[in-house]
C-alpha positions, 0 to 999 in steps of 0.5 A: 896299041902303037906306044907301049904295048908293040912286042917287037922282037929284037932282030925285028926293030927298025933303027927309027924302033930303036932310037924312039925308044932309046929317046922316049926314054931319055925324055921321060927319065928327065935326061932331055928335060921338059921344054929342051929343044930338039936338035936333031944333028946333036941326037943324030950324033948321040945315037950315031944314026942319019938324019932320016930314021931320027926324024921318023922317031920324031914324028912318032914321039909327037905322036905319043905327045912327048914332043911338039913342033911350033912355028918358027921354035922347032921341035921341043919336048913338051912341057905342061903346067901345073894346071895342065897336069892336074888336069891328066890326073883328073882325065886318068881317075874317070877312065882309069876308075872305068878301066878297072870295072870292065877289068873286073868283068873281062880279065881272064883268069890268067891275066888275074894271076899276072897281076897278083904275080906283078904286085907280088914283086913289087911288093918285094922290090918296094921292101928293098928299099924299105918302103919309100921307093916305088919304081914301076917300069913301064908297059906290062911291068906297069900296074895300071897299064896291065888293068887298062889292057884287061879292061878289053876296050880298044878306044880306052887303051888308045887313049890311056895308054898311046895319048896319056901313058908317056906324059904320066911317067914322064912327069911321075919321074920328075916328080921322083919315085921315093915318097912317102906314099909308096906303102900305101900306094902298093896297098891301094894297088892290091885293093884294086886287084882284089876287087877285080879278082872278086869281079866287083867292078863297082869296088873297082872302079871306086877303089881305082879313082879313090887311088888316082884322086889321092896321088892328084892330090899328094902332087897338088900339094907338092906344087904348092911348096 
């Protein structure tokens, strides 16, 4: 894993470590809106850095598909169709629906109890806001991410969560957190992870893709308004 799941430790970080997550943040929180184009002595000034570590970040940024270079246009931060985003979610329900059925069959015991331990506080965190926020942060604090790490398949994890991981979030916070399904989206979580601390991996995976094809769907809808 290069995106996400580098655990560098603070006094390791490189200046380029640092203002590419300090961007791909910024990106996808919406603070450098989908379709912005990238100018790099206005983010070199905004992170008071040379021009030389912004353009290593930037490469890596194209790298997790969170900004394109085109012909003539520059660097701009990507911006997909409706189309184009249905069809990751459709991606995410077959791999992610395998993840979690290998997930069943490979999570340690430990592992198990992380994430019955992950839901626990989001359990929590979805009360406190009386159930219509359902705000992950990303990497291990993610859900799917930590099922996609169980599921042991290095190729899996490199597609899910370096290719796919970013645009997901990105698009998951434009589209807000608050929604009506946060409840139920937490309850089709603890499902899921019942199963694989059941090591039901058929259960798994249908519970996992039946999740998916639902927030597809509660996205289609939203871009039909």
């Amino acid at each position: 894993m290069v995106a996400v799941a580098e655990s560098l430790k603070p006094a390791t970080l490189t200046i380029a470590d640092r203002v590419f997550d300090q961007v791909r943040q910024a990106i996808v929180q919406g603070e450098i809106p989908p379709g912005s184009k990238i100018s790099e002595p206005v983010l070199a000034a905004r992170y008071g850095i040379s021009r030389g570590p912004l353009r290593e970040a930037l490469r890596r940024l194209e790298s997790t598909n969170l900004v394109e270079r085109r012909p003539n246009l520059g660097a701009r931060v990507i911006s997909l169709s409706n189309d184009q985003l249905l069809e990751i979610y459709v991606i995410r329900e077959a791999l992610e629906g395998m993840a979690a059925r290998l997930a069943a069959e490979r999570m340690t015991e430990d592992a198990i109890a992380d994430l019955q331990r992950l839901l626990s506080q989001h359990r929590s965190e979805v009360e406190r806001t009386d159930w219509q926020t359902y705000f992950q942060q990303e990497g291990d604090l993610d859900f799917h991410f930590q099922i996609v790490q169980g599921s042991g398949n290095q190729r899996l994890i490199d597609i899910l969560c370096n290719d796919l991981y970013h645009l997901a979030r990105m698009y998951r916070c434009q589209f807000g957190m608050k929604s009506d399904r946060a409840a139920v989206a937490l309850k089709e979580h603890q499902l899921v992870a019942d199963a694989i601390a059941e090591r039901d991996g058929e259960l798994a995976e249908w519970l996992m893709r039946r999740h998916i094809r639902t927030s597809r769907r509660a996205i289609e809808r939203r871009l039909q308004r």
